[in-house]
Backbone as JSON Lines, residues from 0, in Angstrom:
{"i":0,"aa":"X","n":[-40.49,29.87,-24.14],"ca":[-40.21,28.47,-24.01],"c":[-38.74,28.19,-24.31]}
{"i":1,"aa":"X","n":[-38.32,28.56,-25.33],"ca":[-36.8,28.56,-25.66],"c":[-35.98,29.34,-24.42]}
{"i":2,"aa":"X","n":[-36.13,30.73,-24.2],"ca":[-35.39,30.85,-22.96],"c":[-35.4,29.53,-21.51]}
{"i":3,"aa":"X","n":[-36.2,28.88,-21.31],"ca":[-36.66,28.22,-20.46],"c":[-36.09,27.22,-20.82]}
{"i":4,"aa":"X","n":[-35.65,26.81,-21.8],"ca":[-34.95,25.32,-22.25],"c":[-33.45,25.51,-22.09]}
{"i":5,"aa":"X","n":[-33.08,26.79,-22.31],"ca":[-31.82,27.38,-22.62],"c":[-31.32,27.37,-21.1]}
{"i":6,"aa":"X","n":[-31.84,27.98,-20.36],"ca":[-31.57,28.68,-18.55],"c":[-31.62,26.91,-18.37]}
{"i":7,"aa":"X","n":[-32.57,26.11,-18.47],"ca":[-32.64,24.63,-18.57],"c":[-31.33,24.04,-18.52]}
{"i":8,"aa":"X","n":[-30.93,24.22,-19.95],"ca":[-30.03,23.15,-20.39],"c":[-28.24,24.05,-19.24]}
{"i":9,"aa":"X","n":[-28.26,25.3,-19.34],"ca":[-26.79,25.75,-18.62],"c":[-27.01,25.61,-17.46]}
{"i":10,"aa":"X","n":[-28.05,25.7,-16.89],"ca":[-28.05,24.9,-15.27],"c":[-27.39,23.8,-15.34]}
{"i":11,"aa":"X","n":[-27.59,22.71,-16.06],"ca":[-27.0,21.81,-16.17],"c":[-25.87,21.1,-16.8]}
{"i":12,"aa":"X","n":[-25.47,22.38,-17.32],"ca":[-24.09,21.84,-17.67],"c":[-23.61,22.56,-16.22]}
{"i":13,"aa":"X","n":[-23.95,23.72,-15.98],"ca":[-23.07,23.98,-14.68],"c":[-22.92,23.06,-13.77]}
{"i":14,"aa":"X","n":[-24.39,22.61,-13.18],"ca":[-24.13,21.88,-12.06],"c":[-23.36,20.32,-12.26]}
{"i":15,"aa":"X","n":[-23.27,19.9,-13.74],"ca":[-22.39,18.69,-14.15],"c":[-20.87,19.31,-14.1]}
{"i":16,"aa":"X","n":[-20.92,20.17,-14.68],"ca":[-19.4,20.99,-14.22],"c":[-18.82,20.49,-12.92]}
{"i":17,"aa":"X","n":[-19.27,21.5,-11.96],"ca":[-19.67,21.45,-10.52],"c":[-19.11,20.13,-9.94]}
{"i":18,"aa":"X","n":[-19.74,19.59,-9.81],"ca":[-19.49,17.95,-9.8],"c":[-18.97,17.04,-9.99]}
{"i":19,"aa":"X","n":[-17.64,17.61,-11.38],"ca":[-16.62,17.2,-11.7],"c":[-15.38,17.86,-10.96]}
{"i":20,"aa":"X","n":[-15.55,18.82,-10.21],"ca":[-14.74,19.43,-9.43],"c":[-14.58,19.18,-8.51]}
{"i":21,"aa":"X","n":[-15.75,18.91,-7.44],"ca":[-15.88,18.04,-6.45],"c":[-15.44,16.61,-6.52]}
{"i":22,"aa":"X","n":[-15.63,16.23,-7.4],"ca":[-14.98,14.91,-7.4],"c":[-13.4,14.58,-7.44]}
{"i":23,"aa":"X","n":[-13.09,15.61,-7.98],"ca":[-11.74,15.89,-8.31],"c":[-10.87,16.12,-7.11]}
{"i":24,"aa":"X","n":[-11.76,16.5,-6.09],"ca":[-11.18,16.79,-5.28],"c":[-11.06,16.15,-3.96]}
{"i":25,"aa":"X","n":[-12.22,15.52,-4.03],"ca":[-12.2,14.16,-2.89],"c":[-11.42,13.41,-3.32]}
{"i":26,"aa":"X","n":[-11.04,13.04,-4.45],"ca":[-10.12,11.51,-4.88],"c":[-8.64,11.92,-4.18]}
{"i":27,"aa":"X","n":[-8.29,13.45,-4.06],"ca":[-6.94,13.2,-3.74],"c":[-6.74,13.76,-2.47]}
{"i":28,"aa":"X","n":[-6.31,12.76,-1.5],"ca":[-5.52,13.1,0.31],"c":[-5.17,14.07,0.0]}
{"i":29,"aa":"X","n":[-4.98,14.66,1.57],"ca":[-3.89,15.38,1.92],"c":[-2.33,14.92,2.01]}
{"i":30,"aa":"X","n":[-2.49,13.61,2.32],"ca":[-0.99,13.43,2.16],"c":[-0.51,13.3,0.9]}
{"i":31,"aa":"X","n":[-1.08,13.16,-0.03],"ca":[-0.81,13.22,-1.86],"c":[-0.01,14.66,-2.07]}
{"i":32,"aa":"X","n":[-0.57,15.8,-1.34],"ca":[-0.33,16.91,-2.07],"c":[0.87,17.39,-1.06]}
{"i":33,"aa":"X","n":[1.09,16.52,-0.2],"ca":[2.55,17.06,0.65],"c":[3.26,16.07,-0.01]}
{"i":34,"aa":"X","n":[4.97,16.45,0.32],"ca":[6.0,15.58,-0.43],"c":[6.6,14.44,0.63]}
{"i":35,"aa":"X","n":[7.1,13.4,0.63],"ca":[7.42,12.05,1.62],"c":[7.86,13.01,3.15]}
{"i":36,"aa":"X","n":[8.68,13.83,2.38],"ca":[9.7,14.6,3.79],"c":[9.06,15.53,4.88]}
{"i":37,"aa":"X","n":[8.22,15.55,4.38],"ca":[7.32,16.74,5.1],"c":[6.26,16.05,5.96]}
{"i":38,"aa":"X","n":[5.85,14.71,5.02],"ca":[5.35,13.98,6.0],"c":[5.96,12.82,7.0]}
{"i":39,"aa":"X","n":[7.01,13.3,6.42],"ca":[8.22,11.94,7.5],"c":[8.65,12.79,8.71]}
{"i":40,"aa":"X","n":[8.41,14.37,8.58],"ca":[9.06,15.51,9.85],"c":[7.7,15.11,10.43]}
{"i":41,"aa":"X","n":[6.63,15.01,9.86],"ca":[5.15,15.39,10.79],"c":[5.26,14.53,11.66]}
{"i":42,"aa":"X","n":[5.71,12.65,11.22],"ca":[5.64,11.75,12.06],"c":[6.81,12.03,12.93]}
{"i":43,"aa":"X","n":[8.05,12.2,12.44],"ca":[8.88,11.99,13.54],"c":[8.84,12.53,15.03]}
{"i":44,"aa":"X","n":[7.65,13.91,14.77],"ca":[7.49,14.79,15.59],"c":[6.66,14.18,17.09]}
{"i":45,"aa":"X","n":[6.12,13.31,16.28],"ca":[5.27,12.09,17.3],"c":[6.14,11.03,17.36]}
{"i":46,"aa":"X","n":[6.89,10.6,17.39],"ca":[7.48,9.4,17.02],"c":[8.57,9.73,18.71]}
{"i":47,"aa":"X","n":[8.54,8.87,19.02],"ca":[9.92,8.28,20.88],"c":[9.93,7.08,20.41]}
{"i":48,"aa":"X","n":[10.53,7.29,21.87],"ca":[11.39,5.62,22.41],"c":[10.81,4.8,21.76]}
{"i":49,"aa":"X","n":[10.84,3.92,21.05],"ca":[10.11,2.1,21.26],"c":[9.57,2.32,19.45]}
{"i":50,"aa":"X","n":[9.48,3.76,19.47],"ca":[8.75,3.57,17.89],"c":[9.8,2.82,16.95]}
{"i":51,"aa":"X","n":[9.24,2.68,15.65],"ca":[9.86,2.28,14.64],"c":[10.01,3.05,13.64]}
{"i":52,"aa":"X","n":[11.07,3.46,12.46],"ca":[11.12,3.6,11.25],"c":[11.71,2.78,10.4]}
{"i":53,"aa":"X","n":[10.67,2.48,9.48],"ca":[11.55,1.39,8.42],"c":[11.45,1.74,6.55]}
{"i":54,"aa":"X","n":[13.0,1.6,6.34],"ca":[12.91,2.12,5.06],"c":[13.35,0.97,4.08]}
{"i":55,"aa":"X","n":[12.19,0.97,3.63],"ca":[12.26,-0.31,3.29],"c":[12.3,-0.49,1.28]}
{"i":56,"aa":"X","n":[12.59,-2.07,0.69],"ca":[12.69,-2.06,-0.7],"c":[11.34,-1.97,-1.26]}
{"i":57,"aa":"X","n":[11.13,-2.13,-2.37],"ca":[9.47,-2.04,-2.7],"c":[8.99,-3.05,-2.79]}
{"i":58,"aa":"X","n":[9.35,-4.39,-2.41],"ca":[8.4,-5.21,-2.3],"c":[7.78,-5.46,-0.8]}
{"i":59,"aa":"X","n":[8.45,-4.86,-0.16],"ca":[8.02,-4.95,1.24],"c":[6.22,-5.07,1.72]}
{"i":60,"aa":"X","n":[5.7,-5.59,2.26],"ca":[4.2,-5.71,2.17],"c":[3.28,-5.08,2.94]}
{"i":61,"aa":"X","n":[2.49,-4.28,2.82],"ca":[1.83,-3.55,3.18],"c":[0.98,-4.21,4.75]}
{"i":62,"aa":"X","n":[1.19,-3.64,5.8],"ca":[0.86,-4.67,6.9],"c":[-0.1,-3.4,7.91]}
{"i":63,"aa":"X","n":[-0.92,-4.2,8.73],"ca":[-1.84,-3.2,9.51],"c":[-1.13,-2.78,10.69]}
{"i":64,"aa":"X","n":[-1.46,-1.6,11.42],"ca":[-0.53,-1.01,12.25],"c":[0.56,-0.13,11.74]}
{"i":65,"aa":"X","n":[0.7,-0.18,11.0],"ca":[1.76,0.51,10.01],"c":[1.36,1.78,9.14]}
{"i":66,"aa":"X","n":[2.49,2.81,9.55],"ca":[1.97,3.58,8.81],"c":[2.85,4.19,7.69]}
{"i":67,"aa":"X","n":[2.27,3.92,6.3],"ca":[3.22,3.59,5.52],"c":[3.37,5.27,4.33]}
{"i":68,"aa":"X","n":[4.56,5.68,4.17],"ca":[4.74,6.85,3.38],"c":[5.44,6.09,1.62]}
{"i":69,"aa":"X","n":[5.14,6.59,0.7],"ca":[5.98,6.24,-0.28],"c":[6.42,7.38,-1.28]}
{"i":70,"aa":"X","n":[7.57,6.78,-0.9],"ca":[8.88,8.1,-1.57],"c":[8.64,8.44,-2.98]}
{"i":71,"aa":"X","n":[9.01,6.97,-3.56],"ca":[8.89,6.9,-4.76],"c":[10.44,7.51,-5.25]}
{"i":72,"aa":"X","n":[11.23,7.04,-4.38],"ca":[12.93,7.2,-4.36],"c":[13.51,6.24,-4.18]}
{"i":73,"aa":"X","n":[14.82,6.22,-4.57],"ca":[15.78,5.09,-3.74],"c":[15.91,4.72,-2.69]}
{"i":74,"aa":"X","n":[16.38,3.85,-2.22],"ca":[16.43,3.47,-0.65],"c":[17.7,4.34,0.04]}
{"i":75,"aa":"X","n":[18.56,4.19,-0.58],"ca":[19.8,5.24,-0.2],"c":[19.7,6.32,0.69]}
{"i":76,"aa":"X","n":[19.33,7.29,-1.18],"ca":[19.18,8.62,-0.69],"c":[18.3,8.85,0.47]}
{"i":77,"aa":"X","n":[17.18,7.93,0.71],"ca":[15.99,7.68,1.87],"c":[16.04,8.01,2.83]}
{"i":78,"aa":"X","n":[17.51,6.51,3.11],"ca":[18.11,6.71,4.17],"c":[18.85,7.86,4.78]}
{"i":79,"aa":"X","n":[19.43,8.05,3.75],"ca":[20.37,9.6,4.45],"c":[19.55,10.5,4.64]}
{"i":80,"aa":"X","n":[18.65,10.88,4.24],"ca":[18.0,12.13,4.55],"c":[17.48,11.6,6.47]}
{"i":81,"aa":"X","n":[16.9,10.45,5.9],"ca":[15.91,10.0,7.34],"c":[16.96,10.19,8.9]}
{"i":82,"aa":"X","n":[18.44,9.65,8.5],"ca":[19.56,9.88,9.59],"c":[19.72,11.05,10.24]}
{"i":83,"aa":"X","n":[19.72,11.58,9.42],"ca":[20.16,13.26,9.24],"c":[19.11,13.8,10.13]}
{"i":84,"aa":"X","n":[17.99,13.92,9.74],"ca":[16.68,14.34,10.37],"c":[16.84,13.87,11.99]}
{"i":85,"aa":"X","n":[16.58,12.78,11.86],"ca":[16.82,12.1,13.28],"c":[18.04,12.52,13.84]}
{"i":86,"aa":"X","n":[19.26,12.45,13.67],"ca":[20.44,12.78,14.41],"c":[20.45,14.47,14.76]}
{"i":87,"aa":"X","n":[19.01,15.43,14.21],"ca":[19.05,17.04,14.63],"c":[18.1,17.17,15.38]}
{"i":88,"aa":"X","n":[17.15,15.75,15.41],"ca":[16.06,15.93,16.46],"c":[16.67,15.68,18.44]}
{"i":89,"aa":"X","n":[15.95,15.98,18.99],"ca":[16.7,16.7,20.3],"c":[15.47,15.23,21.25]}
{"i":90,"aa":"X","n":[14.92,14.08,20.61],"ca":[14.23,13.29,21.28],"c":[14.85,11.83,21.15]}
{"i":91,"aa":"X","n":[15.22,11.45,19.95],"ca":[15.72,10.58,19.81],"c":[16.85,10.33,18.93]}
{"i":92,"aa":"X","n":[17.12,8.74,19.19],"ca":[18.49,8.17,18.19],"c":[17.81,7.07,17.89]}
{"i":93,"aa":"X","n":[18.91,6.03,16.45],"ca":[18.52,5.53,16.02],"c":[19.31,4.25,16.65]}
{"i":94,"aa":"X","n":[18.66,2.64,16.76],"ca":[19.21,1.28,16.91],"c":[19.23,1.14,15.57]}
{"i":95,"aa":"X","n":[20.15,0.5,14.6],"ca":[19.92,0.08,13.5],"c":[20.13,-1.46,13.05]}
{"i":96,"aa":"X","n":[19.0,-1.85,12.25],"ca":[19.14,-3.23,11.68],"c":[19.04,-3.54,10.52]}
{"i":97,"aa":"X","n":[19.73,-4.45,9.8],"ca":[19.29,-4.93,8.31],"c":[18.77,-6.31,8.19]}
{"i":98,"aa":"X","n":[18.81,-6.58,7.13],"ca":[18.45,-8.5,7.2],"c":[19.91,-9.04,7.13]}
{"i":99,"aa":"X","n":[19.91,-10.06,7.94],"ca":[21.2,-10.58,7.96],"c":[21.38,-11.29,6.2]}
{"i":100,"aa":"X","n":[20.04,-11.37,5.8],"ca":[20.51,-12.56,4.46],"c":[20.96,-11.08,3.23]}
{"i":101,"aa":"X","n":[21.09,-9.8,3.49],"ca":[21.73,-8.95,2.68],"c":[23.58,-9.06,2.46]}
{"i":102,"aa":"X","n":[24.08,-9.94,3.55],"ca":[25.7,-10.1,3.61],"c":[25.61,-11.19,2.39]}
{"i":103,"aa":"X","n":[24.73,-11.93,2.04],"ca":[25.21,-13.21,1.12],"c":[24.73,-12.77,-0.25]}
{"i":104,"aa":"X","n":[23.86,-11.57,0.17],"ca":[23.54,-11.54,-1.41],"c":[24.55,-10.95,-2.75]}
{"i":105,"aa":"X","n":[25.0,-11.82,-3.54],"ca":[26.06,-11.24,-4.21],"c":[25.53,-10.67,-5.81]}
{"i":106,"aa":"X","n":[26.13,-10.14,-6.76],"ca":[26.06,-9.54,-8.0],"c":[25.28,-9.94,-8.67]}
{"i":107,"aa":"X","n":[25.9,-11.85,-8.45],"ca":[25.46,-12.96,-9.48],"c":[23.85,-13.48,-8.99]}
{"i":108,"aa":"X","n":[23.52,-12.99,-7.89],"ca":[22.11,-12.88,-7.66],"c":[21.2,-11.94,-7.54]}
{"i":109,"aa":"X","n":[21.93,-10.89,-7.72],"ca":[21.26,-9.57,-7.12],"c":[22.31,-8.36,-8.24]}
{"i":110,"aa":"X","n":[21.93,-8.13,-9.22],"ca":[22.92,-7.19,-10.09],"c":[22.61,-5.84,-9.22]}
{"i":111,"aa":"X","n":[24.11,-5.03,-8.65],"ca":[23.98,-4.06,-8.23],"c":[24.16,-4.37,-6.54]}
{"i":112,"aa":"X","n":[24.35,-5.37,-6.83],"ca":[23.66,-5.97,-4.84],"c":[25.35,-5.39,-4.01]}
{"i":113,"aa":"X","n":[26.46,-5.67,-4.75],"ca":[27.9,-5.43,-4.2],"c":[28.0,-3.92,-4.24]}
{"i":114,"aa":"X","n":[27.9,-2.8,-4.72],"ca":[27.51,-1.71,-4.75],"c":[26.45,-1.06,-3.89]}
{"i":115,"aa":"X","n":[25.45,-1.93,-3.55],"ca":[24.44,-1.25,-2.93],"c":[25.21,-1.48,-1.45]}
{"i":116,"aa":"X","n":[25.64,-2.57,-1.28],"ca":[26.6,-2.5,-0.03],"c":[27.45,-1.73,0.11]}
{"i":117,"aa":"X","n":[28.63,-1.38,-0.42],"ca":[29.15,-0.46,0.01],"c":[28.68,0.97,-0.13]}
{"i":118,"aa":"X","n":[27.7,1.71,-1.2],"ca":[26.97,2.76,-0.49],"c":[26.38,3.01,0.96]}
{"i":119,"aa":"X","n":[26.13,1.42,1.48],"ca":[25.17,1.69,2.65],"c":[26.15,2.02,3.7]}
{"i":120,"aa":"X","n":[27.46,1.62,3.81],"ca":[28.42,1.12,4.4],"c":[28.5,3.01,5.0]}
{"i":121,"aa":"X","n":[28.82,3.52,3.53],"ca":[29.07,5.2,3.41],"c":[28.16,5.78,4.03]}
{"i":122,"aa":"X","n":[26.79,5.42,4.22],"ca":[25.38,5.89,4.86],"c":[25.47,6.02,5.97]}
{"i":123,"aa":"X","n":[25.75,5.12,6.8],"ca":[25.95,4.86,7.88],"c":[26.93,5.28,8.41]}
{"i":124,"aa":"X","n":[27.8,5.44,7.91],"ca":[28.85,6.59,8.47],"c":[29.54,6.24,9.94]}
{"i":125,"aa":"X","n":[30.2,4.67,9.31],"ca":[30.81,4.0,11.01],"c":[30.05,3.37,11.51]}
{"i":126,"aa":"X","n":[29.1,3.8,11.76],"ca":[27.56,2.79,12.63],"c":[27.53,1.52,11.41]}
{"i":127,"aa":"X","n":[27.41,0.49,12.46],"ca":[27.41,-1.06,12.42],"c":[25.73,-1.44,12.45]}
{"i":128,"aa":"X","n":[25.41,-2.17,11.67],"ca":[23.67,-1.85,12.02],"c":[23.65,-3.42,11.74]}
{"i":129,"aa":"X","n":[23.04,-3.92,13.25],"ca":[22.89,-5.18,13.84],"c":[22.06,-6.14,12.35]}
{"i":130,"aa":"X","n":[22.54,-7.37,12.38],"ca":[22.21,-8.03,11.45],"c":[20.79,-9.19,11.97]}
{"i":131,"aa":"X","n":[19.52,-8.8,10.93],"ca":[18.67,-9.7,12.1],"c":[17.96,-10.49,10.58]}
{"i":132,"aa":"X","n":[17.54,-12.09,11.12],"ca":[16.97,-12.55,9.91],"c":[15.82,-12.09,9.31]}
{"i":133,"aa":"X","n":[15.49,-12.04,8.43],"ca":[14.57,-11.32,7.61],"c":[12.86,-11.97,8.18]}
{"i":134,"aa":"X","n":[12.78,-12.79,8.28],"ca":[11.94,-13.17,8.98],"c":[11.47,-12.69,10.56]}
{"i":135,"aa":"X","n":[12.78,-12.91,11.73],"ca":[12.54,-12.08,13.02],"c":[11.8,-10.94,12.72]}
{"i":136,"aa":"X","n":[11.89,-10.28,11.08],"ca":[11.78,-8.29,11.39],"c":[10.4,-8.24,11.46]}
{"i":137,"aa":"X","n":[9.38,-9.52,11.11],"ca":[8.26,-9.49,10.88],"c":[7.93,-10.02,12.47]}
{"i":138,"aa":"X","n":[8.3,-10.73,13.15],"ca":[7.68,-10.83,14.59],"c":[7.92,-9.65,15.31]}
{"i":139,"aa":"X","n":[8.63,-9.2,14.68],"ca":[9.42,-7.97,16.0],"c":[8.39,-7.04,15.43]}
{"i":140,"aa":"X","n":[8.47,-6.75,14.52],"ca":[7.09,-5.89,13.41],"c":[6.01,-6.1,14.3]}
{"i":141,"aa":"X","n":[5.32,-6.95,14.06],"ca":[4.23,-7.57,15.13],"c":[3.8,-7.06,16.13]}
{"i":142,"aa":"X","n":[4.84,-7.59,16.99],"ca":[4.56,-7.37,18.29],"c":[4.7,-5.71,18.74]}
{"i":143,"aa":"X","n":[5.33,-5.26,18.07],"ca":[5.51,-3.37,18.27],"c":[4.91,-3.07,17.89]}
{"i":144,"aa":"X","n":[3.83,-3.6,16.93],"ca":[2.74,-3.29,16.0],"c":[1.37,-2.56,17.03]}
{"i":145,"aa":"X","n":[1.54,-3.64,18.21],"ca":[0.31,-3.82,19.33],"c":[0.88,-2.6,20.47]}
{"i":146,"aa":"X","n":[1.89,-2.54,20.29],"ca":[1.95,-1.24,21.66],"c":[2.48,0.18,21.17]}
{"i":147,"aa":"X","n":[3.24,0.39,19.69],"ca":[3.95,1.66,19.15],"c":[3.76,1.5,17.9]}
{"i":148,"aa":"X","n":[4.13,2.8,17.64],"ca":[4.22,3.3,15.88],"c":[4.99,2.98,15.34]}
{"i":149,"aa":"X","n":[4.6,2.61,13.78],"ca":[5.53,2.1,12.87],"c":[5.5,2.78,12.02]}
{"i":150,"aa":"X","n":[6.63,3.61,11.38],"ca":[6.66,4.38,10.26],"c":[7.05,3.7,9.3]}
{"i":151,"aa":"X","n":[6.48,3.4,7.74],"ca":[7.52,2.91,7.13],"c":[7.48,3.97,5.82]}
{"i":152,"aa":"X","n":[8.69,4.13,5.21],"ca":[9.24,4.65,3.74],"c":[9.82,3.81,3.36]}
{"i":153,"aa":"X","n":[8.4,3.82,2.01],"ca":[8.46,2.33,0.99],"c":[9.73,3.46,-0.15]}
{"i":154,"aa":"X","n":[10.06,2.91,-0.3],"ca":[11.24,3.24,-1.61],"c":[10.95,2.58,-2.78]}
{"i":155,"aa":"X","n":[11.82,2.67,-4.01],"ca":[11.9,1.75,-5.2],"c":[12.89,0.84,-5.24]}
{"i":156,"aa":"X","n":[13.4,0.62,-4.28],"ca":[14.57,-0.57,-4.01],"c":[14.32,-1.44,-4.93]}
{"i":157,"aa":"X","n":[14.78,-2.48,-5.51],"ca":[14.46,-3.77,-5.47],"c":[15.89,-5.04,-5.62]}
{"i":158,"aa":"X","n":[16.95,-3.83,-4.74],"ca":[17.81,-4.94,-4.5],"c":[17.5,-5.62,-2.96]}
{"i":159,"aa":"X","n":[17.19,-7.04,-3.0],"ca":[16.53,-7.92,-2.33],"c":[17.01,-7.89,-0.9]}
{"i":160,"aa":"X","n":[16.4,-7.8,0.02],"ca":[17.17,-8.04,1.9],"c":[17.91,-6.51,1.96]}
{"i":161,"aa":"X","n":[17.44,-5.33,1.41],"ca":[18.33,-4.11,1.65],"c":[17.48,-3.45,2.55]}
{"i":162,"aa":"X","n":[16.11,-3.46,2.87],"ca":[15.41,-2.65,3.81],"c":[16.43,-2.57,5.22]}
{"i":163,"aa":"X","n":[16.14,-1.52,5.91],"ca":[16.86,-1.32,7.06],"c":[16.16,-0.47,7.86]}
{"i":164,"aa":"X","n":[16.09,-0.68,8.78],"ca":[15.32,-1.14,10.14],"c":[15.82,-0.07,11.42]}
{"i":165,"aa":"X","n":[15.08,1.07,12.06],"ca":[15.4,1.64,12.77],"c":[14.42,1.84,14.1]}
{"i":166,"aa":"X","n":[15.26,0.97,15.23],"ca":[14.1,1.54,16.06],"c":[14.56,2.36,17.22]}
{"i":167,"aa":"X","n":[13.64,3.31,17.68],"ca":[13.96,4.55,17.94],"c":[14.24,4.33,19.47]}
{"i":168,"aa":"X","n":[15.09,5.26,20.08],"ca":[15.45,4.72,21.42],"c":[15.82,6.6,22.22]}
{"i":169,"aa":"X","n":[15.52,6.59,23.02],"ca":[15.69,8.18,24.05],"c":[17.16,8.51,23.48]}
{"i":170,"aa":"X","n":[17.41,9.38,22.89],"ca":[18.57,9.95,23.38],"c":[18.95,11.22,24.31]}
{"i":171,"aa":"X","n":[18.2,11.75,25.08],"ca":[18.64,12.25,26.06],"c":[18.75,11.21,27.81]}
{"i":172,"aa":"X","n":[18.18,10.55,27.14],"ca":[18.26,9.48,28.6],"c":[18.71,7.75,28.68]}
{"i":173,"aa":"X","n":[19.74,7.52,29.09],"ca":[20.16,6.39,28.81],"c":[20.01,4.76,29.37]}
{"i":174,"aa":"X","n":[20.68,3.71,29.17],"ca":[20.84,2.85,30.57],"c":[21.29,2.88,31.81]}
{"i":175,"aa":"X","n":[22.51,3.83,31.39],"ca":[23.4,3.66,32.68],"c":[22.89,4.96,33.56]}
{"i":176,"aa":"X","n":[21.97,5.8,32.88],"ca":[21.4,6.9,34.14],"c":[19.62,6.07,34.74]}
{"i":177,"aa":"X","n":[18.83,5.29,33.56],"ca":[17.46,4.54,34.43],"c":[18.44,3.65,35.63]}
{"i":178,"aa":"X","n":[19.68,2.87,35.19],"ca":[20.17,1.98,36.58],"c":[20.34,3.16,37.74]}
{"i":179,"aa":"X","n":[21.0,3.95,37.73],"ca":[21.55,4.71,38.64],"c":[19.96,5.28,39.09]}
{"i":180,"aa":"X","n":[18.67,6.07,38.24],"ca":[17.67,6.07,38.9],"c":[17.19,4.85,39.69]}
{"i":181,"aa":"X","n":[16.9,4.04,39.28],"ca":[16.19,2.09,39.88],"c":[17.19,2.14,41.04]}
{"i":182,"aa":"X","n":[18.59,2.21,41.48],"ca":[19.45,1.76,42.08],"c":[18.38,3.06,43.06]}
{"i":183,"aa":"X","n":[18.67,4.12,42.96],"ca":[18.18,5.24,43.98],"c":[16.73,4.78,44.51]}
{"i":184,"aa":"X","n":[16.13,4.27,43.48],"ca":[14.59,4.5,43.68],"c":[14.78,2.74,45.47]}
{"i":185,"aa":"X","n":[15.41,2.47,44.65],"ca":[15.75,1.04,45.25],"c":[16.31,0.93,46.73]}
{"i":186,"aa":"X","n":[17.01,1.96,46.68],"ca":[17.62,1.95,48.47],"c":[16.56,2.92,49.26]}
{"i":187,"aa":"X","n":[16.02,3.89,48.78],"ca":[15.06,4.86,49.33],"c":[13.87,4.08,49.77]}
{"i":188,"aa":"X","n":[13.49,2.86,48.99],"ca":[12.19,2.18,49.3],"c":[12.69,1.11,50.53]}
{"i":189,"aa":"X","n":[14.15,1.23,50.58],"ca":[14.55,-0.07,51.44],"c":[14.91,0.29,53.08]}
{"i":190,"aa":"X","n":[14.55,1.9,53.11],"ca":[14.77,2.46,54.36],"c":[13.65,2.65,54.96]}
């Protein structure tokens, strides 16, 4: 009887064991156990024309359609890595945008805010990155929401209007070569 209580009772600590392992192991993704970058190469790899990447401050809001990575880094360093990546990929380039209300934000509202500007300035490296109101980024969000991918890398920003806004555009194929195709396609249909 005692053996029988005994074989009893370690069955059951095993299989409570057991069970704590399993559990342990459903709670955590796969994307948990990869690092932001590895899953920012996976997307880019899918990612053309029309898509989006946005690297954004941390209050930015979690929206559907979106598929959102978090760094759990600065916005900066974010950015540079994310450029970099993109400017060695052989599919695309970047359009770039910020919030236009990031030009007004000064020290005395934003400590750090005059600094975070001219780092970005250095980021960008010459590129001018179109100024759009902070509000537009959410219709434009939207509506790309319904036909392309949205990547976003949430950061720890929290200097205010610094997210910046990339949407992805062919770089092996341009405007001035689709006109010159349309122009061809255009006289061939007219003969």
């Amino acid at each position: 009887m005692k053996i029988n209580l005994l074989i009893g009772c370690s069955f059951l600590i095993l299989l409570s064991f057991n069970s704590c392992q399993t559990e342990v192991k459903q709670n955590s993704s796969p994307a948990e156990n990869i690092g932001w970058q590895q899953q920012f190469d996976e997307q880019l790899q899918l990612n053309g024309h029309r898509n989006w990447i946005l690297v954004v401050d941390k209050a930015f809001p979690q929206q559907p359609g979106m598929h959102i990575i978090n760094t759990n880094e600065k916005l900066l360093p974010v950015l540079e890595i994310v450029l970099k990546k993109i400017s060695t990929s052989t599919h695309v380039k970047p359009i770039i945008y910020n919030d236009a209300e990031l030009q007004f934000i000064t020290d005395s509202l934003a400590p750090g805010a005059e600094a975070y500007k001219q780092q970005l300035q250095k980021v960008l490296n010459g590129t001018v990155a179109q100024p759009v109101l902070h509000d537009t980024v959410f219709v434009r969000m939207d509506k790309a929401a319904k036909l392309f991918s949205i990547t976003v890398l949430k950061t720890e920003e929290v200097i205010p209007y610094s997210s910046v806004f990339l949407e992805l555009d062919c770089s092996y194929w341009g405007a001035e070569k689709e006109k010159k195709l349309r122009d061809l396609m255009k006289s061939v249909n007219n003969k």
